[in-house]
LUMKEFI-486585 format. One line per field, with one value per residue (C-alpha): residue in three letters; x, y, z. Coordinates in pm, 1 decimal, always signed. Layout:
N
res	[ALA	...]
X	[X	...]
Y	[Y	...]
Z	[Z	...]
END
This chain:
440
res	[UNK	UNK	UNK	UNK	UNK	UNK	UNK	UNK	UNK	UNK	UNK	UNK	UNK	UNK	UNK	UNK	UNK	UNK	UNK	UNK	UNK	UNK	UNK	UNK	UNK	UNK	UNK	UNK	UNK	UNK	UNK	UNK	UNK	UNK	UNK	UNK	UNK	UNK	UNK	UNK	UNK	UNK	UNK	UNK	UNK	UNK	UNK	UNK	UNK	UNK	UNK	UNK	UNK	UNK	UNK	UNK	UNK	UNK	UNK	UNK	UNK	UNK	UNK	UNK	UNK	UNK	UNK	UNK	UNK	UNK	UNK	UNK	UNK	UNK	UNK	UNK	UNK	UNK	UNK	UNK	UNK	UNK	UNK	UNK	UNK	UNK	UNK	UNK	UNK	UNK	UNK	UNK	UNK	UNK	UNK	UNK	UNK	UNK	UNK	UNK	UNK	UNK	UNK	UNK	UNK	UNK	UNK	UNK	UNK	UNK	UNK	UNK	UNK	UNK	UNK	UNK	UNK	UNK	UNK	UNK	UNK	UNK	UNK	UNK	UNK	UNK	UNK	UNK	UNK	UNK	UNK	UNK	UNK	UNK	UNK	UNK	UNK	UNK	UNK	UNK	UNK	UNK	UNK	UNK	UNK	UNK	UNK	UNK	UNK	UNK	UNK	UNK	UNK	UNK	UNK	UNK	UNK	UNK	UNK	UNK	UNK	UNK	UNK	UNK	UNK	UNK	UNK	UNK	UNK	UNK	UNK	UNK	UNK	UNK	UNK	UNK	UNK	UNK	UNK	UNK	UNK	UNK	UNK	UNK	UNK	UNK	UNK	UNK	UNK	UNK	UNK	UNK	UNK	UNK	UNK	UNK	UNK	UNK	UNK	UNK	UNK	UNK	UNK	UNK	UNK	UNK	UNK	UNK	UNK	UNK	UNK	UNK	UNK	UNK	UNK	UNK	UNK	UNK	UNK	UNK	UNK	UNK	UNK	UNK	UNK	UNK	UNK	UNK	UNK	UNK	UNK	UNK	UNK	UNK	UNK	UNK	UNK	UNK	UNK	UNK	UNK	UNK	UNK	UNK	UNK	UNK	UNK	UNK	UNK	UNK	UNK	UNK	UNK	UNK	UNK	UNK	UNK	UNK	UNK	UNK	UNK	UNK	UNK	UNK	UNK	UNK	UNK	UNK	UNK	UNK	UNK	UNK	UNK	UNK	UNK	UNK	UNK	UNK	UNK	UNK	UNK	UNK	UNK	UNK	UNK	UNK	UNK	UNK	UNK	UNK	UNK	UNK	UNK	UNK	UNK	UNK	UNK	UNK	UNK	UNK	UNK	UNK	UNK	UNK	UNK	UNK	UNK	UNK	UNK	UNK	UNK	UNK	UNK	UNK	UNK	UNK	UNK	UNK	UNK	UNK	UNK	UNK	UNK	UNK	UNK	UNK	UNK	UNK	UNK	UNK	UNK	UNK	UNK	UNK	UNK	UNK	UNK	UNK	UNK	UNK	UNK	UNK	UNK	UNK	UNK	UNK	UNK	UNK	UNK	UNK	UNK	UNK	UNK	UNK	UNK	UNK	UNK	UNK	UNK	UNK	UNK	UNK	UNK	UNK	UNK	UNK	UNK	UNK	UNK	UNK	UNK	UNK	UNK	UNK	UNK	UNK	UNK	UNK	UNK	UNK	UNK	UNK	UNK	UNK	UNK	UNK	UNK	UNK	UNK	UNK	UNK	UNK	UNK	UNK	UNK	UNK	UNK	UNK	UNK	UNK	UNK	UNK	UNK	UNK	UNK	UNK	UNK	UNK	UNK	UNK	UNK	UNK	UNK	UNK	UNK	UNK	UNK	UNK	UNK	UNK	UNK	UNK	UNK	UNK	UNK	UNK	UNK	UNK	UNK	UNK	UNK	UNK	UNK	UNK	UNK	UNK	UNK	UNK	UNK	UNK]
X	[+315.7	+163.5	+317.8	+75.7	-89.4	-415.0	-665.6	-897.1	-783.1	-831.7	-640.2	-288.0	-41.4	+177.7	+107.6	-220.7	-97.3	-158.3	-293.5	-590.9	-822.8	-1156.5	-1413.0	-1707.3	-1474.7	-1423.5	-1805.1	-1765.9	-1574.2	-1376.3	-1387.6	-1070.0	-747.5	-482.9	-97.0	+183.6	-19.0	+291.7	+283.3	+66.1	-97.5	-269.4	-409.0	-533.5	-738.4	-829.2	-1029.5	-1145.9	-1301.6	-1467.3	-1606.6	-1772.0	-1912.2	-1646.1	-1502.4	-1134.1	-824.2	-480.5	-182.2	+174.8	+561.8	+614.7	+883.4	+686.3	+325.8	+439.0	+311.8	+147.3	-85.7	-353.5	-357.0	-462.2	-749.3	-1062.8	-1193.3	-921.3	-1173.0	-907.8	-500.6	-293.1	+113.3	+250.8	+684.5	+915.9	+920.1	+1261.0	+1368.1	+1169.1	+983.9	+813.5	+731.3	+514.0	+314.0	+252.4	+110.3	-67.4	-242.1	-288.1	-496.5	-668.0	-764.2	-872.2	-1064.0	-1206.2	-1143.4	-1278.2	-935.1	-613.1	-398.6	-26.9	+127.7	+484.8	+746.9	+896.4	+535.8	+395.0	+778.7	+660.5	+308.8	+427.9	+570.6	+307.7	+53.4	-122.2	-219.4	-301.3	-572.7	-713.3	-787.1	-928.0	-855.4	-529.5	-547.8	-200.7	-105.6	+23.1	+321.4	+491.9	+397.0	+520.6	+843.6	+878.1	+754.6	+960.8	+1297.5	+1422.1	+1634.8	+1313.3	+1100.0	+1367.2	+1394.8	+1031.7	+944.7	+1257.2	+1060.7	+741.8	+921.8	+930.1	+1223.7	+1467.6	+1801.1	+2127.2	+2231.1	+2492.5	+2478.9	+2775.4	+2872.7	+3151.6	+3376.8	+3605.7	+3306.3	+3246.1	+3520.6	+3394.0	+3046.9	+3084.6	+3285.4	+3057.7	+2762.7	+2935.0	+2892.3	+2655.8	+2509.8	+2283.6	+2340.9	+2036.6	+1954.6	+1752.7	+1546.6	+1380.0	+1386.0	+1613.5	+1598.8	+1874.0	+1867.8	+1499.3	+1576.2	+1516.0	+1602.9	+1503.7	+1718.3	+1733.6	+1919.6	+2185.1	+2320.4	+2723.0	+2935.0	+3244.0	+3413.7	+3468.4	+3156.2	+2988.8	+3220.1	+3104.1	+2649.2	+2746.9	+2948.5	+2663.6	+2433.5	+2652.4	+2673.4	+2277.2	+2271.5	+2137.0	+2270.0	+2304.1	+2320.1	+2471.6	+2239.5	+2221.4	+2167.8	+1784.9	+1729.2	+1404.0	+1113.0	+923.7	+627.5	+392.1	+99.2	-128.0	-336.4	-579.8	-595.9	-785.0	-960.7	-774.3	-894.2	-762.5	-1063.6	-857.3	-585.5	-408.6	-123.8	+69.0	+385.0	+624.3	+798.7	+1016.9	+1073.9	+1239.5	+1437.4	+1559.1	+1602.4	+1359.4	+1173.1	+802.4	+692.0	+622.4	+472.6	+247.2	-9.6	-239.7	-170.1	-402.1	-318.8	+0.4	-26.2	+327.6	+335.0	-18.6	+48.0	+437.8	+259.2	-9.7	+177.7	+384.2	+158.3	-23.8	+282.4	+363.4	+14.0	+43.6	-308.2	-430.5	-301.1	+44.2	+214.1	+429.1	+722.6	+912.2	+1157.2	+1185.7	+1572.5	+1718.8	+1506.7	+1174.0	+1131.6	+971.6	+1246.6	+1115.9	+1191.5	+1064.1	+696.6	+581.0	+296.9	+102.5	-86.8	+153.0	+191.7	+69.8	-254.6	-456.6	-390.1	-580.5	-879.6	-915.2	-900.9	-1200.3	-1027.7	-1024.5	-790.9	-838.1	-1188.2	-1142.0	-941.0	-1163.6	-1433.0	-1203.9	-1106.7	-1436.1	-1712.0	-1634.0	-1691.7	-1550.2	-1711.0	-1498.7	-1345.0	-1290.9	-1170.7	-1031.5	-996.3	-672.1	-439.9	-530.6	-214.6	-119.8	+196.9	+319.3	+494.8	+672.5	+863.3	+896.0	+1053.4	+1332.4	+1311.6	+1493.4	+1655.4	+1897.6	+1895.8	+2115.2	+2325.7	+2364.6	+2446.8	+2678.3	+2470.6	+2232.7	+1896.8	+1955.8	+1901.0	+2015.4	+1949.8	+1832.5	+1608.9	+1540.7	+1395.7	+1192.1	+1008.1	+970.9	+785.6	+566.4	+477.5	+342.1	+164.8	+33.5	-355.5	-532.7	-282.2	-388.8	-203.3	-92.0	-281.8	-436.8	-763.2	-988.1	-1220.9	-937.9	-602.4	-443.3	-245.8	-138.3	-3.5	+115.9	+326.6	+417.1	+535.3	+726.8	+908.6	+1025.6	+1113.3	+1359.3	+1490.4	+1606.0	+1700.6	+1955.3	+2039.9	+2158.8	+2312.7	+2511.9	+2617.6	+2760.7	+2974.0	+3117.1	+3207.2	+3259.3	+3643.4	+3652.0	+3423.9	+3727.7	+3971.1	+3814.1]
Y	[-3266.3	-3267.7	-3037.0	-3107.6	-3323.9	-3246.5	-3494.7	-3457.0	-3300.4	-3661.8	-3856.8	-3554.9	-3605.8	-3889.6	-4049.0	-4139.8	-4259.8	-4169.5	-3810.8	-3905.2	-3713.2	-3556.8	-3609.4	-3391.9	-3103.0	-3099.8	-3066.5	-2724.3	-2395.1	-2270.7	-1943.3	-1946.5	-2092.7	-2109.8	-2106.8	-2181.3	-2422.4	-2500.6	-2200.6	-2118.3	-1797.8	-2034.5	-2243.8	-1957.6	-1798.2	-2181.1	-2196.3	-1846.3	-1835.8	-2218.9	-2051.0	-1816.2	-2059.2	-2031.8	-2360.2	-2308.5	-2540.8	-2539.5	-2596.6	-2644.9	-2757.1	-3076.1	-3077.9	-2975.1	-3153.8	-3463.0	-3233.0	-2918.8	-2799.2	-2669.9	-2983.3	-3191.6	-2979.8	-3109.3	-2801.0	-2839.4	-2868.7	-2962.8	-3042.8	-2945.4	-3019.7	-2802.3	-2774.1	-2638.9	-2248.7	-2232.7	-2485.8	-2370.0	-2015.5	-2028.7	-2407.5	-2324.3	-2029.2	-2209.0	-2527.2	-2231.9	-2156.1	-2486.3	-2521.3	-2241.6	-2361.8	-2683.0	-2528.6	-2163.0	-1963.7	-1703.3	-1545.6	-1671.3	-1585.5	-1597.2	-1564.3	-1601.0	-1353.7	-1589.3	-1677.1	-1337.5	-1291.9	-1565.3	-1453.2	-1098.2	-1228.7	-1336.5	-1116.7	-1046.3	-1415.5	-1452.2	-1174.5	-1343.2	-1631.4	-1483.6	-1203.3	-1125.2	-954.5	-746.1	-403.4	-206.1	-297.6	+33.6	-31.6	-362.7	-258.7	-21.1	-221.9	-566.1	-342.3	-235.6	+86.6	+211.1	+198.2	+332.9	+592.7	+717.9	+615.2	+933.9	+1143.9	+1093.1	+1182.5	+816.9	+770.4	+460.9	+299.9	+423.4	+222.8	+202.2	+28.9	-212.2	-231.1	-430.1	-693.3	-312.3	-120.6	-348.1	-220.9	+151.1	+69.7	-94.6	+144.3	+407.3	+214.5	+52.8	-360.5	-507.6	-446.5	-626.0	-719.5	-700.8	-822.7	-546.3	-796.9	-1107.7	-1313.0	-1317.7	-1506.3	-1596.4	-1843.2	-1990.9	-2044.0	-1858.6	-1848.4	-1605.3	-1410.0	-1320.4	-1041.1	-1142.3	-973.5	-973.9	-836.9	-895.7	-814.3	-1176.1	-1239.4	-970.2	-1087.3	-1402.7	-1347.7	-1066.9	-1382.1	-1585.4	-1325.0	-1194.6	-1584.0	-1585.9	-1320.8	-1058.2	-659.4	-568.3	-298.3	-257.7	-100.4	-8.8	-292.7	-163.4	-289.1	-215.9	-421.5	-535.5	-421.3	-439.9	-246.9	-463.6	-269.6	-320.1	-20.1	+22.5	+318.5	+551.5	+462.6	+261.8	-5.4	-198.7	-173.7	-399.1	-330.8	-629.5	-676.9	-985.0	-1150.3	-1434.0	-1434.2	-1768.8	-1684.7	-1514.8	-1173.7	-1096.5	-1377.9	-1490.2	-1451.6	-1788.6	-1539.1	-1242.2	-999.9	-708.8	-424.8	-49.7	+137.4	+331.9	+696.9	+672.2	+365.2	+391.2	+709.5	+603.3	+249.5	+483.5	+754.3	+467.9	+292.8	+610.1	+713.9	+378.2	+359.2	-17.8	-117.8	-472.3	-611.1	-479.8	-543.4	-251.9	-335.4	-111.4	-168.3	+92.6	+243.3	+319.5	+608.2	+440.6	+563.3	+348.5	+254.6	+140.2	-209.8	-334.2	-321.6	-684.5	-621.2	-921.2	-1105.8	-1205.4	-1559.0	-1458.1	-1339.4	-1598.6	-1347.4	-1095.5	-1308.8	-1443.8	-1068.1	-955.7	-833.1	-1109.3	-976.7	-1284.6	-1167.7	-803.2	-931.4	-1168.0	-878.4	-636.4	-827.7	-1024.5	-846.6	-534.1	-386.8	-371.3	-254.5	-62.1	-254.6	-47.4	-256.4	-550.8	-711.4	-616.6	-875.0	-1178.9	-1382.3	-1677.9	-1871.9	-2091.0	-2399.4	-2551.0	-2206.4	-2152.1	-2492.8	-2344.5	-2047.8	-2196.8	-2437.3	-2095.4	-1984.3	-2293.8	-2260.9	-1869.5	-1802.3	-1427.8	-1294.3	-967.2	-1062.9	-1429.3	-1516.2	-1686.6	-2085.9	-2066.9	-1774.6	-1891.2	-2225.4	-2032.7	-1821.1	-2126.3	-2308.0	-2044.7	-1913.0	-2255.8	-2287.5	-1939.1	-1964.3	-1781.9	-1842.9	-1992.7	-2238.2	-2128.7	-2414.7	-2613.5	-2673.1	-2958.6	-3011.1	-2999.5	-3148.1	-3312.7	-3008.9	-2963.1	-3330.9	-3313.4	-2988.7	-3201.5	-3522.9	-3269.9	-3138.6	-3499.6	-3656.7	-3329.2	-3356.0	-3694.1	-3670.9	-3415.2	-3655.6	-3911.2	-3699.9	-3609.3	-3903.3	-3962.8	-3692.0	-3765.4	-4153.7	-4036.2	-4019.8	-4392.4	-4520.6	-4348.5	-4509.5	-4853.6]
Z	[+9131.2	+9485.0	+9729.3	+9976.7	+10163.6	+10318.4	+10593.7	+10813.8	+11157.5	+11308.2	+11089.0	+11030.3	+11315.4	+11245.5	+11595.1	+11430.9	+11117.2	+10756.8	+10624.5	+10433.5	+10264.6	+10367.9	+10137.3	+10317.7	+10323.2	+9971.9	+9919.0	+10156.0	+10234.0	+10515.7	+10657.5	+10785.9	+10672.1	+10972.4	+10835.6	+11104.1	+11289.7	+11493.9	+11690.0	+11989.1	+11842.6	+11552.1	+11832.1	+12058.6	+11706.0	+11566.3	+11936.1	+11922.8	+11595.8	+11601.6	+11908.8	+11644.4	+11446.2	+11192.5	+10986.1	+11019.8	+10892.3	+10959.7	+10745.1	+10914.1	+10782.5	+10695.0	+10956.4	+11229.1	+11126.4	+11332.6	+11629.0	+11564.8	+11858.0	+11557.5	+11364.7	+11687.7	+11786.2	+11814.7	+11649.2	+11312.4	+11038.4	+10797.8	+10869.5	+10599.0	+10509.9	+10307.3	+10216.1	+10513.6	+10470.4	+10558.4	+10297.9	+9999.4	+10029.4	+9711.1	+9748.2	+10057.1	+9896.9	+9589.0	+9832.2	+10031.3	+9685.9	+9622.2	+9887.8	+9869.1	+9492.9	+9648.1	+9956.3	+9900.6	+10220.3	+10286.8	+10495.2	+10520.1	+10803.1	+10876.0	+11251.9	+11180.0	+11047.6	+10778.6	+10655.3	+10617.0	+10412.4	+10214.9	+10132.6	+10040.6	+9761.0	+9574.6	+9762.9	+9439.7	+9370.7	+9750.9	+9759.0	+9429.8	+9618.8	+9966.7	+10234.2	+10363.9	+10669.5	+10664.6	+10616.7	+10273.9	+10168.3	+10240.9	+10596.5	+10626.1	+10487.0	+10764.8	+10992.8	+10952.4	+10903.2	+11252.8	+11105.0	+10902.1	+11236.8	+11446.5	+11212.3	+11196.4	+11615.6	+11643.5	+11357.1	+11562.4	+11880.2	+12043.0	+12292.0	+12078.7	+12190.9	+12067.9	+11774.2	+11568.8	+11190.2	+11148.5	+10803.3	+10812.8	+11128.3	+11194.4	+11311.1	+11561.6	+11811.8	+11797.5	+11824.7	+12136.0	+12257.5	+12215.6	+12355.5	+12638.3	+12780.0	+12773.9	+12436.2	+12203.2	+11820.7	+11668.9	+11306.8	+11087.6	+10989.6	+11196.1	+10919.7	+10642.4	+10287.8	+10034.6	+9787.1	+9836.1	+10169.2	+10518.1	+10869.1	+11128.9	+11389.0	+11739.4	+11948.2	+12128.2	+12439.7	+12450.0	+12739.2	+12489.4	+12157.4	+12112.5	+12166.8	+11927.9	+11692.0	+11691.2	+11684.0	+11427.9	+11199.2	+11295.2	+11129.4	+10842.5	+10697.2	+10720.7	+10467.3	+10768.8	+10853.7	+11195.1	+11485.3	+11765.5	+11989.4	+12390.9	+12643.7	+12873.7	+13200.5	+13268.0	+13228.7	+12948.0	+12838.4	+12506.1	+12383.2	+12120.2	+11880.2	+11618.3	+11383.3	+11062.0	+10863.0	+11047.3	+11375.8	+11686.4	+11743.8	+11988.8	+12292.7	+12512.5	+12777.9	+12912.0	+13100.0	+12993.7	+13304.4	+13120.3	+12782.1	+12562.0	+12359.7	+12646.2	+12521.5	+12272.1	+12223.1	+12294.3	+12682.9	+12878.4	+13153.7	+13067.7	+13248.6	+13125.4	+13294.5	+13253.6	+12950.9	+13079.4	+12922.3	+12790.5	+12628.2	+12537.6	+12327.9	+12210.6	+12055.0	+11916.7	+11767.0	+11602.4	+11451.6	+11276.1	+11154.4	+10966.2	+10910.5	+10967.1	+10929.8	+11117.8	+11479.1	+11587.8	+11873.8	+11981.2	+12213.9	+12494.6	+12800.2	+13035.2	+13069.1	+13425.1	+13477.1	+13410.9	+13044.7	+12803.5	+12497.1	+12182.3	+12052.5	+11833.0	+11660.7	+11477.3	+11243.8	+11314.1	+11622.0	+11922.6	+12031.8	+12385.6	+12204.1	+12435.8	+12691.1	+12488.4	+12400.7	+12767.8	+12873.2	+12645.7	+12344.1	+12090.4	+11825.1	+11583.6	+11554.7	+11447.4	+11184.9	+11035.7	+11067.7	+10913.3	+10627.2	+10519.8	+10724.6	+10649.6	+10998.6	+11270.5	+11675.6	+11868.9	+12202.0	+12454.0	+12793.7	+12877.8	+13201.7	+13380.0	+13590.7	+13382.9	+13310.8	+13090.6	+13133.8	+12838.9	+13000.8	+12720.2	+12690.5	+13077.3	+13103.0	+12790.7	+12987.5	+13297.7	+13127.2	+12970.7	+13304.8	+13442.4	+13141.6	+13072.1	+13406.6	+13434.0	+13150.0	+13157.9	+13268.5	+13398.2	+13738.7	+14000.9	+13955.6	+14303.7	+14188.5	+13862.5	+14008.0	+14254.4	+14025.6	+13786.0	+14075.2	+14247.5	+13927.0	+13800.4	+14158.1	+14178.3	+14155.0	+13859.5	+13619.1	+13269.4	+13071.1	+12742.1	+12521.2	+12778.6	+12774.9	+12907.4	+12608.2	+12365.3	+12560.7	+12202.7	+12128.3	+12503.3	+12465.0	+12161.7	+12289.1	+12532.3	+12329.4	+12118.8	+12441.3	+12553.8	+12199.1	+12164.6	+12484.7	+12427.1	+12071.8	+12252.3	+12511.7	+12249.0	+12009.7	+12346.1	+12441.0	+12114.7	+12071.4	+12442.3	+12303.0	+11949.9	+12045.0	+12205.8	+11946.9	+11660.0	+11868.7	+11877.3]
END
């Protein structure tokens, strides 16, 4: 049975038409395989290691092939569809294999929490096949778990947020209590699987017990655990790392402005900042001690008195990791020298102040700010709108996944953007006449 479809990167999006196969690529290798070619991060190391004179593909969802950034790149050497992840977990590995049988890669690389879930599985008959630039498995356990890191950033004498384990709907009440409105229900785990199928979870800010009742329901029938853990005002701020052979070859500060989702979720507007001392030596301290080998991004937001609180540490590259690469630290490339070169050179600056703002997300961004107004963390719509605006105008600013020589997957970004928004039009105009429409 075919659980795959595979074409060149001319012929995948279906605005083009058909998938079709490429014949010169079967006569050839790749070096890299890109997975998750729906999200930005693929697109950013697709660009960065063409530059390099790799021959990289792209494989993305079935669901989301229709307009995946990666598979519309000039630079895709081959556009793969494989099953949805979250529909069939062990249907996407085996196509993942599949295609790897078909084209030898050299490296295969995930850049999404679910996939790298997926992969772990069958990690064995992955590293058969080709690289797999991830940590051990002991580390990733820590690492994707958000008690186990909690647990060893306080052994190794990083500053964490209170929180509280809810076992069951009556702990709720006390835990909240104890932590005080607002507060945030966090999942343990960003992305959870039960029955062959997955989702991921978010954090959730509540400023009631209804409320928290409510996300932690949401993530209870989902087949998550969560915590109830202390709401941190401060900003955001993330050290990226690239550690291997029990060195540090890598380091990047940045700061996060807006994030969408908007509390913990991917920043639409990032800058690198110097290597603070604190959060320099926190994200460093954790990362030896879980020993997570690869590129880590180590997240903190500072409390009321300026400390830097822990996060949350995701042991794989960041979706703003064009902000790294434009800066001077390409973090795609370390791993691909890690894993199949065997070496790695030691990068020791990066230029600070560069920042990248991803539009799609800013635009989601503001759009929660009009509706979540009276939350922690949301603006003003007259402030919201404001920053949106001068932010887009402000010179020097680079646009996540724009670029003139290679504008498809800006566009198709783009067409994605105005086919949802009115899908979500329609579907709510519907439900406003659904009752007339009963009635007639």
């Amino acid at each position: 049975m075919m659980l795959f479809k595979v074409g060149t990167a001319a012929a995948a999006s279906a605005m083009r038409g058909p998938v079709r196969p490429d014949v010169a690529l079967r006569r050839q290798n790749l070096d890299v395989l890109l997975l998750d070619a729906e999200h930005r991060q693929s697109l950013a190391a697709l660009r960065a290691y063409s530059r390099a004179g790799l021959r990289v593909g792209a494989a993305a969802c079935e669901s989301e092939s229709w307009w995946a950034p990666s598979l519309n790149s000039r630079f895709c050497r081959l556009a793969a569809t494989v099953p949805d992840l979250g529909e069939d977990a062990d249907a996407f590995t085996s196509a993942v294999l599949d295609l790897l049988d078909r084209y030898p890669t050299r490296m295969v690389l995930p850049a999404y929490d679910g996939t790298i879930e997926a992969l772990r599985h069958r990690r064995a008959e992955i590293e058969r096949r080709t690289a797999l630039p991830l940590a051990s498995e002991r580390a990733l356990d820590i690492a994707v778990n958000k008690t186990r890191t909690l647990a060893v950033a306080g052994l190794a004498g990083l500053r964490v947020p209170r929180s509280i384990h809810i076992n069951n709907l009556g702990d709720l009440a006390p835990a909240l209590r104890e932590v005080g409105f607002p507060a945030v229900v966090k999942p343990h785990e960003s992305w959870v699987e039960r029955d062959g199928k997955g989702v991921r979870l978010s954090p959730n800010v509540v400023q009631t017990l209804d409320e928290a009742k409510a996300v932690y329901a949401h993530v209870i029938s989902e087949g998550g655990r969560a915590l109830i853990q202390q709401f941190l005002p401060g900003r955001r701020e993330a050290v990226t790392m690239f550690y291997a052979n029990d060195e540090v070859w890598a380091r990047l500060a940045q700061i996060s402005y807006r994030e969408w989702p908007v509390l913990g979720g991917a920043s639409v507007l990032c800058e690198t900042i110097p290597l603070l001392p604190d959060i320099t030596s926190d994200a460093e301290r954790l990362v030896r001690a879980i020993d997570l080998e690869g590129c880590s991004m180590v997240e903190f937001r500072r409390d009321r008195d300026g400390h830097p609180v822990l996060m949350e540490v995701n042991p794989r590259v960041g979706g703003s990791v064009a902000l790294a690469i434009a800066a001077g630290v390409n973090f795609p490339q370390l791993m691909y020298d890690w894993k199949v070169n065997s070496r790695l050179t030691r990068v020791d600056s990066y230029r600070v102040g560069n920042r990248l703002h991803w539009l799609a997300g800013d635009i989601w961004n503001l759009k929660c700010a009009f509706e979540m107004q009276g939350h922690p963390d949301i603006p003003s719509r007259k402030t919201a709108l404001a920053k949106f605006v001068c932010d887009f105008a402000r010179p020097g600013n680079t646009l996540d996944g724009v670029e003139i020589s290679d504008m498809r997957p800006a566009l198709s970004e783009l067409y994605k953007m105005l086919v949802q928004h009115g899908t979500r039009r329609v579907m709510k105009l519907m439900t406003r006449n659904q009752p007339l429409m009963s009635k007639g």
